[in-house]
gemmi code that builds the backbone of each chain (N, CA, C; Angstrom):
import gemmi

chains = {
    "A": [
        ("UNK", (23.854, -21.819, 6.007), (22.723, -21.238, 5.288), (21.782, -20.570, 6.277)),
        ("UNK", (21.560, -19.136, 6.174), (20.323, -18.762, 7.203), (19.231, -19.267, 6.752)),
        ("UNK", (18.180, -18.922, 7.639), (17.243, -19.786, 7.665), (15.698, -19.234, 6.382)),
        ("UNK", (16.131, -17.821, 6.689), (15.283, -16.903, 5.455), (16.049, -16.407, 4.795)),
        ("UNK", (16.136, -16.290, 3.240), (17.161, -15.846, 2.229), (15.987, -14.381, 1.722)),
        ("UNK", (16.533, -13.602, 1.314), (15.700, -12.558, 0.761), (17.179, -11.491, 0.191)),
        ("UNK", (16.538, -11.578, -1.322), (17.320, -10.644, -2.124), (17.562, -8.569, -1.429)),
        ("UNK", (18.348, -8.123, -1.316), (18.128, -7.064, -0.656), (18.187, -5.973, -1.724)),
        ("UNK", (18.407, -6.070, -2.839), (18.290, -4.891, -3.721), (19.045, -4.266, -3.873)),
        ("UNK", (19.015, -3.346, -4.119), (18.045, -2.475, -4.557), (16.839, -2.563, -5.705)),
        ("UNK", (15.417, -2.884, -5.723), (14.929, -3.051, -6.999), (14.131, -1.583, -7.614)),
        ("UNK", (14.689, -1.171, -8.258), (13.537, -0.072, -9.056), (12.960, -0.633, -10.494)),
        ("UNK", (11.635, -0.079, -10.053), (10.528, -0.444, -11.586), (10.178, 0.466, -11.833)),
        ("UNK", (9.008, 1.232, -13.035), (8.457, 2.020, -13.322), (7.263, 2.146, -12.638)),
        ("UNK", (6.691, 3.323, -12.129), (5.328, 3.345, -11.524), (4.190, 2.712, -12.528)),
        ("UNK", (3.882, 1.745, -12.044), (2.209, 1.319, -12.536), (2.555, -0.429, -13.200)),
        ("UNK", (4.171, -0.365, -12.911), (4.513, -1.817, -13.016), (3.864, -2.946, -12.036)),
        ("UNK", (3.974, -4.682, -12.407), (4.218, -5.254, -11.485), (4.995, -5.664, -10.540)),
        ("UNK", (5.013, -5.421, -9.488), (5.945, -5.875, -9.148), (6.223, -7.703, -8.092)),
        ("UNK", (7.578, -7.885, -8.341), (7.731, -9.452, -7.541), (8.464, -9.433, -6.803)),
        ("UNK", (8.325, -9.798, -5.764), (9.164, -9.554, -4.210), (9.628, -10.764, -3.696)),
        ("UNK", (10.269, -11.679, -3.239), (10.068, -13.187, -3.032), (11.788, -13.335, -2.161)),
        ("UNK", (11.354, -14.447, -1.064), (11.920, -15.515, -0.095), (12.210, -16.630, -0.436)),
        ("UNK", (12.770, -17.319, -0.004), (13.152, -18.613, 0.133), (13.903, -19.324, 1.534)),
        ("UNK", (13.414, -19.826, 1.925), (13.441, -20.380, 3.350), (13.910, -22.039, 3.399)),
        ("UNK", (14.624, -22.255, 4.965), (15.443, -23.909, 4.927), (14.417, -24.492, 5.706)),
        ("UNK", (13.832, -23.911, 6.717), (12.980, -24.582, 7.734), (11.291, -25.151, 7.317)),
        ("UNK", (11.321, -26.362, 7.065), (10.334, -27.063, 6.710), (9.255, -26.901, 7.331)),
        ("UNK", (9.450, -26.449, 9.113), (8.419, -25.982, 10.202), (7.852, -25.070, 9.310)),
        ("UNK", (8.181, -24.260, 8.647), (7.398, -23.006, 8.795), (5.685, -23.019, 8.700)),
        ("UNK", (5.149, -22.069, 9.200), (3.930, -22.739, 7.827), (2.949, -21.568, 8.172)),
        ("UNK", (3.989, -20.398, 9.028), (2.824, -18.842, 9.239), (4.575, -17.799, 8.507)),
        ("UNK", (3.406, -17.344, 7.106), (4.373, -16.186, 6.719), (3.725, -14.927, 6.492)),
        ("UNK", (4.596, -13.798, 6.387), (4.095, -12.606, 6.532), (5.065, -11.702, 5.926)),
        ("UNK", (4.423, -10.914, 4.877), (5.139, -9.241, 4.510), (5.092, -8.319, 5.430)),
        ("UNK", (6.074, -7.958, 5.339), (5.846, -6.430, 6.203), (6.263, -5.099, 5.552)),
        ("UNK", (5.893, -4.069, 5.406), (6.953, -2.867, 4.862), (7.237, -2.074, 6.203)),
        ("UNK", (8.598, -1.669, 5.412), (8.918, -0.612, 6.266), (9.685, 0.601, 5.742)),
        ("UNK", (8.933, 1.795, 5.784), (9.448, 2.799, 5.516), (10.957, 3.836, 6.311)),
        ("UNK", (11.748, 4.287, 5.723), (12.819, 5.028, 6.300), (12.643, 5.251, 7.421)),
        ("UNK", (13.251, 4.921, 8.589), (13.507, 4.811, 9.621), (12.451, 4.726, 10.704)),
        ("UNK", (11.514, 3.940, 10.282), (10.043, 3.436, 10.658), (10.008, 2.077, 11.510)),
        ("UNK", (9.117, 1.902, 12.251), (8.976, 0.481, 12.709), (8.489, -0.334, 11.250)),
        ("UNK", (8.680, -1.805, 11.455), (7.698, -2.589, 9.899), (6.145, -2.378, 10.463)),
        ("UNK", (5.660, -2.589, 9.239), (4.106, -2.286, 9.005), (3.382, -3.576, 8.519)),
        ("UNK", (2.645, -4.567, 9.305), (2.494, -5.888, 9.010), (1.574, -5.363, 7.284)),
        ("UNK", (1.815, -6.062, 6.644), (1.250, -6.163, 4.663), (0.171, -6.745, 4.917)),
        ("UNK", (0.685, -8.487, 5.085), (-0.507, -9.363, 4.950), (0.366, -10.809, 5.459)),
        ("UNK", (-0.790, -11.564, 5.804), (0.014, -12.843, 6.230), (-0.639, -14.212, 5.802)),
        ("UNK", (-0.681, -14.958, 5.320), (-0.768, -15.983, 4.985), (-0.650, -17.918, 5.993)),
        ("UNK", (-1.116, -18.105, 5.901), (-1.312, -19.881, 6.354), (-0.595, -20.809, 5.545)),
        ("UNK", (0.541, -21.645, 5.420), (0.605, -22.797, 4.476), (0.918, -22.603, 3.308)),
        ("UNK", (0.874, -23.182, 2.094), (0.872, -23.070, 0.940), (-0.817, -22.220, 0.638)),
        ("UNK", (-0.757, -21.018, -0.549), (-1.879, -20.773, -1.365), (-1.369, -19.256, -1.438)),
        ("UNK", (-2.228, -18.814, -2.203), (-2.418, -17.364, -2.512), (-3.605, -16.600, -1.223)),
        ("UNK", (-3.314, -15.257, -1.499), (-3.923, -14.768, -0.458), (-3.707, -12.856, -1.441)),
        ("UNK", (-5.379, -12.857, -1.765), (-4.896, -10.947, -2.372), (-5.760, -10.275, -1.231)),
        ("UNK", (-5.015, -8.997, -1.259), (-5.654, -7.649, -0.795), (-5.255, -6.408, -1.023)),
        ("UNK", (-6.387, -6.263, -1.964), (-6.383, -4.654, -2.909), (-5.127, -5.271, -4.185)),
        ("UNK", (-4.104, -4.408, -3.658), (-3.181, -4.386, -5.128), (-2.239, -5.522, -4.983)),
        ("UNK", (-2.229, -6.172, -3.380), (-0.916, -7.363, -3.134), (-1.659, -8.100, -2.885)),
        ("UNK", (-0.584, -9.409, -3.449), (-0.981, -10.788, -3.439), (0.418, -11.595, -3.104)),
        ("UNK", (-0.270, -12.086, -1.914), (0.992, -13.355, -1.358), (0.690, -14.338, -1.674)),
        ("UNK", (2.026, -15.238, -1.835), (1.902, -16.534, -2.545), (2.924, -17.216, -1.748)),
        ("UNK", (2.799, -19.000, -1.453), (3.269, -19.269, -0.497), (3.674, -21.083, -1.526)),
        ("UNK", (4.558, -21.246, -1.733), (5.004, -23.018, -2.140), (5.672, -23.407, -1.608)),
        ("UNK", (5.293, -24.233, -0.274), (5.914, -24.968, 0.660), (6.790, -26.050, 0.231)),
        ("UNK", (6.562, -27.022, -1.102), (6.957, -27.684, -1.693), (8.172, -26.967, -2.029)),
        ("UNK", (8.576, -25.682, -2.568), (9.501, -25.235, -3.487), (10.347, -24.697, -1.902)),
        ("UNK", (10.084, -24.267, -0.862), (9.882, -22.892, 0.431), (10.340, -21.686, -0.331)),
        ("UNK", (9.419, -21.310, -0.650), (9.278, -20.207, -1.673), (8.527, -19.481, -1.852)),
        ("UNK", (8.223, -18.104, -1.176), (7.133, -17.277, -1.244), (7.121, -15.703, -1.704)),
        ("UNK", (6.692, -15.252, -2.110), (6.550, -13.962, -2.951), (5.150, -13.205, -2.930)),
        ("UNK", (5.539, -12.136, -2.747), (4.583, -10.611, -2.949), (4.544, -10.164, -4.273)),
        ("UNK", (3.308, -10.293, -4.885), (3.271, -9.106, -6.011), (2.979, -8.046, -5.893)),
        ("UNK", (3.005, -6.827, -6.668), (2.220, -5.558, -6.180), (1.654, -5.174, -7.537)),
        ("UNK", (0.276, -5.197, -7.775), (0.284, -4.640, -9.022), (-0.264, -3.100, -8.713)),
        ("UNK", (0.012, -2.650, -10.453), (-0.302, -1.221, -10.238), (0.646, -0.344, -9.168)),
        ("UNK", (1.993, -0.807, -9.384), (2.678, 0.116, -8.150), (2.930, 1.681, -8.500)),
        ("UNK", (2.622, 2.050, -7.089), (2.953, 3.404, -7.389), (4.318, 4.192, -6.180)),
        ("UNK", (5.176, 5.100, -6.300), (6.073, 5.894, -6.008), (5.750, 5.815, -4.195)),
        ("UNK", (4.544, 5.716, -3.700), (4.504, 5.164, -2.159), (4.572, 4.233, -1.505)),
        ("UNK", (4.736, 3.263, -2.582), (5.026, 1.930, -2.396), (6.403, 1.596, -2.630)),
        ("UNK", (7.225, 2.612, -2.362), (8.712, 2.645, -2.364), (9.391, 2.666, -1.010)),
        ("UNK", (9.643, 1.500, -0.828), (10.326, 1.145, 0.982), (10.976, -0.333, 0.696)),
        ("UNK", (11.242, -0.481, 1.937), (11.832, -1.959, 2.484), (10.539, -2.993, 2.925)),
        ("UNK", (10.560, -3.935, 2.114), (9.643, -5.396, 2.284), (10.644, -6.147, 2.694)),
        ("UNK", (9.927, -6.551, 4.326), (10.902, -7.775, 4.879), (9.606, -9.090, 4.736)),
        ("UNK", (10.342, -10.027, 4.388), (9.511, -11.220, 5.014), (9.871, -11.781, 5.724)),
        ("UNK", (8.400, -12.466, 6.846), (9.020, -13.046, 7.861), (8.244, -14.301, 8.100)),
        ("UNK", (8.388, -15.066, 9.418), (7.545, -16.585, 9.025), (7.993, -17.196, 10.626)),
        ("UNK", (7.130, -18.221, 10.958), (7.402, -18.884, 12.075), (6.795, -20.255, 11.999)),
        ("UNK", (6.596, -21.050, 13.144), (6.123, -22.280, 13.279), (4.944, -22.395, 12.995)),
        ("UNK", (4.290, -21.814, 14.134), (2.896, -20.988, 14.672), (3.069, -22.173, 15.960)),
        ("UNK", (3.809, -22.547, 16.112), (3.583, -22.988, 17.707), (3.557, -22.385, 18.637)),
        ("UNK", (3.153, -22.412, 20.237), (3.034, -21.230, 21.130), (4.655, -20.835, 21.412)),
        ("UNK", (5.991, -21.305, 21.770), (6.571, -21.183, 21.826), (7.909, -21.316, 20.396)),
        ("UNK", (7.142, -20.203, 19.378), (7.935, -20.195, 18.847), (8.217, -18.499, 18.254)),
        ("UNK", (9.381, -18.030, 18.081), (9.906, -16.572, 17.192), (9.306, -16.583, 15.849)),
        ("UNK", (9.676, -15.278, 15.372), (9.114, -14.951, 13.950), (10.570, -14.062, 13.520)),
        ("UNK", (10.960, -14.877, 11.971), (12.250, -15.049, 11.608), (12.030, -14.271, 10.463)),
        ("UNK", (12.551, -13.159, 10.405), (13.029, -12.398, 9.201), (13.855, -12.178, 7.982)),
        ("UNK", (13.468, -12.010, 7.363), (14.750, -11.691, 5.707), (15.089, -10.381, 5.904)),
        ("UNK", (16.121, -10.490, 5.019), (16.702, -9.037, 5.616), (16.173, -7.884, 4.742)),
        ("UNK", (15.244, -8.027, 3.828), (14.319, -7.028, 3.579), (14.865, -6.415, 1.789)),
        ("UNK", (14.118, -6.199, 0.999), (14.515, -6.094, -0.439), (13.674, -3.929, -0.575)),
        ("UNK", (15.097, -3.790, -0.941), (14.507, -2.280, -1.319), (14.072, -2.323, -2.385)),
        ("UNK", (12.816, -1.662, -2.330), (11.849, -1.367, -3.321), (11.800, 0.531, -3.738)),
        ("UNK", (12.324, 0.504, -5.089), (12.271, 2.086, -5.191), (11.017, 2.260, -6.832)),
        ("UNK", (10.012, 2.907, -6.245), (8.627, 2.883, -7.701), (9.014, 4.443, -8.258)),
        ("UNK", (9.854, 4.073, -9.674), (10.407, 5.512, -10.407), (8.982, 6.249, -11.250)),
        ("UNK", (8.625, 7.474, -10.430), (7.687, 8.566, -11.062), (7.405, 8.211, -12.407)),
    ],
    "B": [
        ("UNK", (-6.334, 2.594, 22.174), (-4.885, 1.684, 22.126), (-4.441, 2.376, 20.766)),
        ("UNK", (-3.560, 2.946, 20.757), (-3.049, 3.436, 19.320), (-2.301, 2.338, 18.295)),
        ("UNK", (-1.722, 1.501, 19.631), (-0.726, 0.260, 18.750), (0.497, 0.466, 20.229)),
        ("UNK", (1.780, 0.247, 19.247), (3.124, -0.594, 19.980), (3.746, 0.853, 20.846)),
        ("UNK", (4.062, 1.410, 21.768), (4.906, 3.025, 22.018), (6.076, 2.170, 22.578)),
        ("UNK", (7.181, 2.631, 21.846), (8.559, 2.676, 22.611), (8.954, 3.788, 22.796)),
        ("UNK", (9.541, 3.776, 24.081), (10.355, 4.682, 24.672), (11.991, 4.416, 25.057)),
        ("UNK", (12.522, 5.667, 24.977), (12.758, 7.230, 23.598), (12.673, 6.451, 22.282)),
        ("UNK", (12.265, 7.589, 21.669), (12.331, 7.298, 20.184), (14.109, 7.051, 19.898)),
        ("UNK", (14.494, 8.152, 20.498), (16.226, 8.103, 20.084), (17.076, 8.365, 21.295)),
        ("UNK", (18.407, 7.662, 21.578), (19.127, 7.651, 22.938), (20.227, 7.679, 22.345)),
        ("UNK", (21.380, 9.139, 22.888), (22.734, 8.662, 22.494), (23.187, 8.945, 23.949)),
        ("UNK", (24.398, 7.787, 23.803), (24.799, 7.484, 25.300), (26.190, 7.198, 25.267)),
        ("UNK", (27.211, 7.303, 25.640), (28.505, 7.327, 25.813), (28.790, 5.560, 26.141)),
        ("UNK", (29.769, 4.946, 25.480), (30.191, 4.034, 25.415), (30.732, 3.471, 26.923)),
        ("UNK", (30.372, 2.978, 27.219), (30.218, 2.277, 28.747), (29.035, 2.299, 30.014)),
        ("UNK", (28.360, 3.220, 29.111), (27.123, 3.668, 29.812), (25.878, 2.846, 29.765)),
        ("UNK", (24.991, 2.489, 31.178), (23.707, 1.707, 30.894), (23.129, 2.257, 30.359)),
        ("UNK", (21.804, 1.774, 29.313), (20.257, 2.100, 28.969), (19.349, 1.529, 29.184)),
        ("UNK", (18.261, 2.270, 29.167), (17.202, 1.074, 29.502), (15.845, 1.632, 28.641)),
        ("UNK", (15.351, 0.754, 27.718), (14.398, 1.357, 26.683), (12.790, 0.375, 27.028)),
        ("UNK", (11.930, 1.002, 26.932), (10.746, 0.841, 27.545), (9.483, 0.235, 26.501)),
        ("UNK", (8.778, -0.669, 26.148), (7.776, -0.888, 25.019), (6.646, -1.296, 26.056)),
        ("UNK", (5.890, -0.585, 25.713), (4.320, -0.525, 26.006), (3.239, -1.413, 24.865)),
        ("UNK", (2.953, -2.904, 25.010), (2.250, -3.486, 24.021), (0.712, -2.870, 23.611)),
        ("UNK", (0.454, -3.674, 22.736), (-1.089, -3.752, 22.912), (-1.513, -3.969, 23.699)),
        ("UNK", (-2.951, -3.581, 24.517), (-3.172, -3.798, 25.202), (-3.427, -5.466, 25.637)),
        ("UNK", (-4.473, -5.936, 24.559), (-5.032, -6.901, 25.408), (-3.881, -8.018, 24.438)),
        ("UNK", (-2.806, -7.719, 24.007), (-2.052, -8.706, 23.174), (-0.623, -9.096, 24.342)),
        ("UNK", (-0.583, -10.642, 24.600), (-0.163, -11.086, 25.408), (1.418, -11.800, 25.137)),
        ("UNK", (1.843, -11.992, 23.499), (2.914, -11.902, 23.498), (3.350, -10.675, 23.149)),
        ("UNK", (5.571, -10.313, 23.389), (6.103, -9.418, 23.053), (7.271, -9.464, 22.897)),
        ("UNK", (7.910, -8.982, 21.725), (9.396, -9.311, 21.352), (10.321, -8.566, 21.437)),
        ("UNK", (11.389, -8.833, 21.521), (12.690, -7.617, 21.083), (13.273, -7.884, 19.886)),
        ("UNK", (13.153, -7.176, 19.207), (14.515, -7.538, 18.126), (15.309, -6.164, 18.143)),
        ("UNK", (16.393, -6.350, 16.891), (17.614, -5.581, 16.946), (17.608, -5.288, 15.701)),
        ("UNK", (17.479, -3.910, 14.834), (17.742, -3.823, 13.573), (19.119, -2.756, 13.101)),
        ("UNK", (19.893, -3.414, 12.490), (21.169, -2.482, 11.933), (20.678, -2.413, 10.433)),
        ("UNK", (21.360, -0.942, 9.921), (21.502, -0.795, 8.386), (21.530, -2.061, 7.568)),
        ("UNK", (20.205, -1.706, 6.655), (20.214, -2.495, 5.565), (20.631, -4.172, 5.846)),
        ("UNK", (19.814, -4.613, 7.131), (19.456, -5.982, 7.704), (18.411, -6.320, 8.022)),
        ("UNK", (17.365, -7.214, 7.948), (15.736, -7.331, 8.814), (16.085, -7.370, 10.225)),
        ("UNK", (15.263, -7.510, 10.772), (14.939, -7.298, 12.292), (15.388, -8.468, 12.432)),
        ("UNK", (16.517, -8.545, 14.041), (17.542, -9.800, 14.641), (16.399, -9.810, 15.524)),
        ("UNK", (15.875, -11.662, 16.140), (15.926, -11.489, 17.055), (16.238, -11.567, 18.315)),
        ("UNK", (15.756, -11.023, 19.640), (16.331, -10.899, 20.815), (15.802, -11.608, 21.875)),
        ("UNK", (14.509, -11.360, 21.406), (13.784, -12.481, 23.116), (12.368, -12.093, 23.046)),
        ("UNK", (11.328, -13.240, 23.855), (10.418, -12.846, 23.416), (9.836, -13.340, 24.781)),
        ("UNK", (8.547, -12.617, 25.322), (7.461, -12.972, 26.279), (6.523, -13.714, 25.986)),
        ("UNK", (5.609, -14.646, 26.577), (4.518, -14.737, 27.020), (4.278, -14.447, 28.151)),
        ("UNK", (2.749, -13.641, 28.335), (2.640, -12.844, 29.462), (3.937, -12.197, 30.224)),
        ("UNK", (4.007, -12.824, 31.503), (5.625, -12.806, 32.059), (6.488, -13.636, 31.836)),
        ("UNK", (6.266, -14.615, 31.463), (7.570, -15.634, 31.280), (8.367, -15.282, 29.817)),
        ("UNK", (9.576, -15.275, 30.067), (10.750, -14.814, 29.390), (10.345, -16.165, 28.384)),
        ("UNK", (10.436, -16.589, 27.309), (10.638, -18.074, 26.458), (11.840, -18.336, 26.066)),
        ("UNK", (12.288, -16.912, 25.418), (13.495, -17.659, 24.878), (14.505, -16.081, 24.408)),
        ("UNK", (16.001, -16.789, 25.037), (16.408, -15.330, 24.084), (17.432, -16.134, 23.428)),
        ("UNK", (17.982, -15.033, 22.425), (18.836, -15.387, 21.204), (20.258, -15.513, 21.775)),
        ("UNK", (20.712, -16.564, 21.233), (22.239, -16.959, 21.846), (23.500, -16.296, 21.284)),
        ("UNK", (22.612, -14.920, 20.781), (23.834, -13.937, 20.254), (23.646, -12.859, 21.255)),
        ("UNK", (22.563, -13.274, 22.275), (22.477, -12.117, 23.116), (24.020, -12.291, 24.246)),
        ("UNK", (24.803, -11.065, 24.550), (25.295, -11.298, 25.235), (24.620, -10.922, 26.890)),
        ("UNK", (25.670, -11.695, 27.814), (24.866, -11.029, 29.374), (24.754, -9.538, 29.465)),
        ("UNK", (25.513, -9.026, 28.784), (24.936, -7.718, 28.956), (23.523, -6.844, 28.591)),
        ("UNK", (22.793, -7.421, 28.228), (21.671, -7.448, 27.906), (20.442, -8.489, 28.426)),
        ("UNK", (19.344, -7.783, 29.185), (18.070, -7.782, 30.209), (17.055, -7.304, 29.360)),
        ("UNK", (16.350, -8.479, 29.926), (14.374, -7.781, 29.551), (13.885, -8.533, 30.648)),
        ("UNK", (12.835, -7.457, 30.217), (11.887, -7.893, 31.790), (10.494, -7.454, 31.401)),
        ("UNK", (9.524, -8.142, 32.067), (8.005, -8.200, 31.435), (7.464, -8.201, 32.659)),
        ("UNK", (7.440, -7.590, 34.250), (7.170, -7.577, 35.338), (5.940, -7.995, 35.390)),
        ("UNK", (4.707, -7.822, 34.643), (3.573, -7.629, 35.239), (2.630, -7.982, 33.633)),
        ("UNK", (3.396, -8.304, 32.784), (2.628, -9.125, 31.552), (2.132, -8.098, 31.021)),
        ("UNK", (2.462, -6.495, 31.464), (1.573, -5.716, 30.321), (3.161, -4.688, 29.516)),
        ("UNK", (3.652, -3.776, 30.230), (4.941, -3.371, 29.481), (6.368, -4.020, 29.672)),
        ("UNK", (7.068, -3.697, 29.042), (8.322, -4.466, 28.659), (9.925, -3.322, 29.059)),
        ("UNK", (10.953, -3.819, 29.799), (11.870, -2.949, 29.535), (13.584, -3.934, 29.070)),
        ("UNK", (14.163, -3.152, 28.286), (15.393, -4.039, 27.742), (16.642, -3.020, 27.961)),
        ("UNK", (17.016, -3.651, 29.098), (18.388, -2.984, 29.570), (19.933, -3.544, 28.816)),
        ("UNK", (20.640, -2.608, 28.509), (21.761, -2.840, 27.973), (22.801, -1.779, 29.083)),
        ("UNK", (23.879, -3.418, 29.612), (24.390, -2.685, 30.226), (26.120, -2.629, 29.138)),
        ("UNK", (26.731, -1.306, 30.144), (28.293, -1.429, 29.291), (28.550, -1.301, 27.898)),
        ("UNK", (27.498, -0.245, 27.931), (27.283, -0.170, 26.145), (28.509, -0.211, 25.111)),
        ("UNK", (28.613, -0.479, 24.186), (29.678, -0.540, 23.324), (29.102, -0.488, 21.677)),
        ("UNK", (30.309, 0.269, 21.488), (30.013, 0.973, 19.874), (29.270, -0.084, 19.486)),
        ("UNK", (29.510, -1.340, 19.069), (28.894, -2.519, 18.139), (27.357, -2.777, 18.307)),
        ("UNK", (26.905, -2.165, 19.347), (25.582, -2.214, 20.570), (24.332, -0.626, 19.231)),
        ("UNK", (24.984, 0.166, 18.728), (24.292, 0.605, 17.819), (23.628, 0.089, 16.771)),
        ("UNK", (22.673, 0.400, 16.978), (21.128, 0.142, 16.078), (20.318, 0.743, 16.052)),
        ("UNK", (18.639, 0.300, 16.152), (17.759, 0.494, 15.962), (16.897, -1.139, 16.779)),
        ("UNK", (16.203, -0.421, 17.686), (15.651, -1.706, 19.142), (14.423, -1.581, 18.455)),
        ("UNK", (13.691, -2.990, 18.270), (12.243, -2.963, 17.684), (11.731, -3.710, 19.115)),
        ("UNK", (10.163, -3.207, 19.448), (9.743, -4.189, 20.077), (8.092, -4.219, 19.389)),
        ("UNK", (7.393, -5.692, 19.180), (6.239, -5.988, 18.887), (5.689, -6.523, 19.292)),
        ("UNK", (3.932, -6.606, 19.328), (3.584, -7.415, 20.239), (2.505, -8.168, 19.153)),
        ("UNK", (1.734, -9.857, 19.956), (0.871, -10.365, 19.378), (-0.150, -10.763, 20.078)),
        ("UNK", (-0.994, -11.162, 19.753), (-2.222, -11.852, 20.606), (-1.972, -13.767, 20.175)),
        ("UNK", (-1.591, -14.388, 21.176), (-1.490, -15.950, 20.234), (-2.100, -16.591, 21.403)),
        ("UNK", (-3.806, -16.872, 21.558), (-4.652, -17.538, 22.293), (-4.305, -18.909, 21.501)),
        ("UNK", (-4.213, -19.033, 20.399), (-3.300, -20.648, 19.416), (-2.458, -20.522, 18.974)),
        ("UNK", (-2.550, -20.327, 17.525), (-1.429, -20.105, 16.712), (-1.314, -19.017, 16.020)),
        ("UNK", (-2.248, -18.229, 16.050), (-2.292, -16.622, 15.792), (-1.107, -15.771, 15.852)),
        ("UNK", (-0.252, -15.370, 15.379), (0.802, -14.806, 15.613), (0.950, -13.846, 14.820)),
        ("UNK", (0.368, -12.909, 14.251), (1.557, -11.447, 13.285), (1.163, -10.600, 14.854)),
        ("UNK", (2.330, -10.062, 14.346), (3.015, -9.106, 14.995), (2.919, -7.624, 14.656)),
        ("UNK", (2.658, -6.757, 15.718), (2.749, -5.324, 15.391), (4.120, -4.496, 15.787)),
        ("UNK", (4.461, -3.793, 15.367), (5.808, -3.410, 15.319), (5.168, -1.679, 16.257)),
        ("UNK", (6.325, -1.480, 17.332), (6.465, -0.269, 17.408), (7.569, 0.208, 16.914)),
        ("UNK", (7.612, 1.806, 16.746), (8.424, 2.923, 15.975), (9.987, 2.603, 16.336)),
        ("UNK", (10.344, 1.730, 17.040), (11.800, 1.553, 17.405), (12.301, 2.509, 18.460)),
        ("UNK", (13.541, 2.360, 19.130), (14.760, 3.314, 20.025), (15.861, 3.048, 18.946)),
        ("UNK", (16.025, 4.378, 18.392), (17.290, 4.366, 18.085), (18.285, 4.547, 19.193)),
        ("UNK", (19.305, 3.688, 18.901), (20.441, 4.162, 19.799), (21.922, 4.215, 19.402)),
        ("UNK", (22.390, 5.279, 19.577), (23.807, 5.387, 19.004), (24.418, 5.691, 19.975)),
        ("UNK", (25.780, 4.814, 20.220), (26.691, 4.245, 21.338), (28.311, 5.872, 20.878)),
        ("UNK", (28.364, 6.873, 21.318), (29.251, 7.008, 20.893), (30.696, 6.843, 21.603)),
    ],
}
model = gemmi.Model(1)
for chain_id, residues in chains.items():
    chain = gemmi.Chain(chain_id)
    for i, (resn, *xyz) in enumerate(residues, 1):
        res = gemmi.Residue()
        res.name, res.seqid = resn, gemmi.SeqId(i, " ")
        for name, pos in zip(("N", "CA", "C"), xyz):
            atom = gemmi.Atom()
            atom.name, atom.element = name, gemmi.Element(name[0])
            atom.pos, atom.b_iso = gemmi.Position(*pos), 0.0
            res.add_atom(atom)
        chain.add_residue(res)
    model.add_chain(chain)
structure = gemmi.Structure()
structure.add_model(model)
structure.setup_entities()
């Protein structure tokens, strides 16, 4: 089992939908996670990152984090056609000596 | 500080041939990573700094593959004996982790295609 599971898509919605983006993880350490997008042949673009279990919004996204379940998800509301890329999530210990472990990223396509 | 610069953006290099690709961090951000991204996969990773000390690299790295953090501010990741399978897309990012602070900024990548 890897250690971050993430659906890879392709997902298309209608522009101005919600949308749900979501992980699931084996490593009980975790407890620093983070969205990232990344556009066509782009470096990722940190989203937002989160602490632990809870919610966390800014502007139109909202991360959500259930350590109990290891289960975390991005909404996007109000999506629109630029918000059409690759969302990877990623996550680590937060110890000093530790990596930051990626999903392999869910295409997101927002139809006009 | 604009953010992460890797150097070349893109390298094609003949299959047996060294490279050596260059990431310039943040400035005052003291960790820095390598990862490895292929088609329609998240970012692998490769190895990561504090300041100068190497911490840890990935046990899919083979020896043919070097990083080096000389002086705790830029980064270079040599691949020697290149080989077709060695095509990707090289990410390097950096963080500031005075504790446990850790996201990461991503620079634009080296593409590299092994032909």
């Amino acid at each position: 089992q890897k250690e971050v599971e993430q659906d890879p898509g392709p997902l298309s919605v209608p522009e101005g939908a919600i949308v749900s983006l979501n992980c699931t993880y084996s490593n009980s350490a975790f407890q620093y996670f983070m969205w990232y997008r990344q556009y066509s042949r782009k470096g990722p673009e940190l989203l937002m990152y989160t602490y632990s279990s809870g919610n966390k919004e800014d502007g139109r996204f909202t991360a959500q984090v259930d350590k109990s379940s290891k289960y975390i998800s991005l909404f996007i509301r109000d999506s629109q056609p630029s918000d059409s890329a690759t969302y990877l999530c990623a996550m680590n210990q937060m110890n000093r000596d530790d990596k930051i472990i990626f999903g392999k990223g869910t295409r997101l396509h927002i139809l006009p | 500080d604009t953010g992460v610069s890797q150097n070349p953006r893109h390298k094609i290099t003949k299959r047996g041939q060294n490279v050596t690709f260059r990431c310039d961090p943040i400035s005052e951000h003291n960790r820095l990573y390598w990862y490895r991204q292929t088609l329609g996969q998240g970012p692998e990773f490769l190895t990561y700094f504090q300041n100068e000390a190497q911490l840890e690299k990935s046990r899919l790295l083979s020896d043919r593959f070097s990083a080096e953090r000389p002086k705790g501010s830029f980064s270079t990741l040599e691949i020697q004996r290149t080989e077709q399978g060695d095509s990707a897309m090289y990410l390097c990012a950096s963080s500031f982790a005075p504790l446990e602070v850790t996201e990461a900024f991503f620079g634009q990548g080296t593409r590299l295609t092994v032909v």
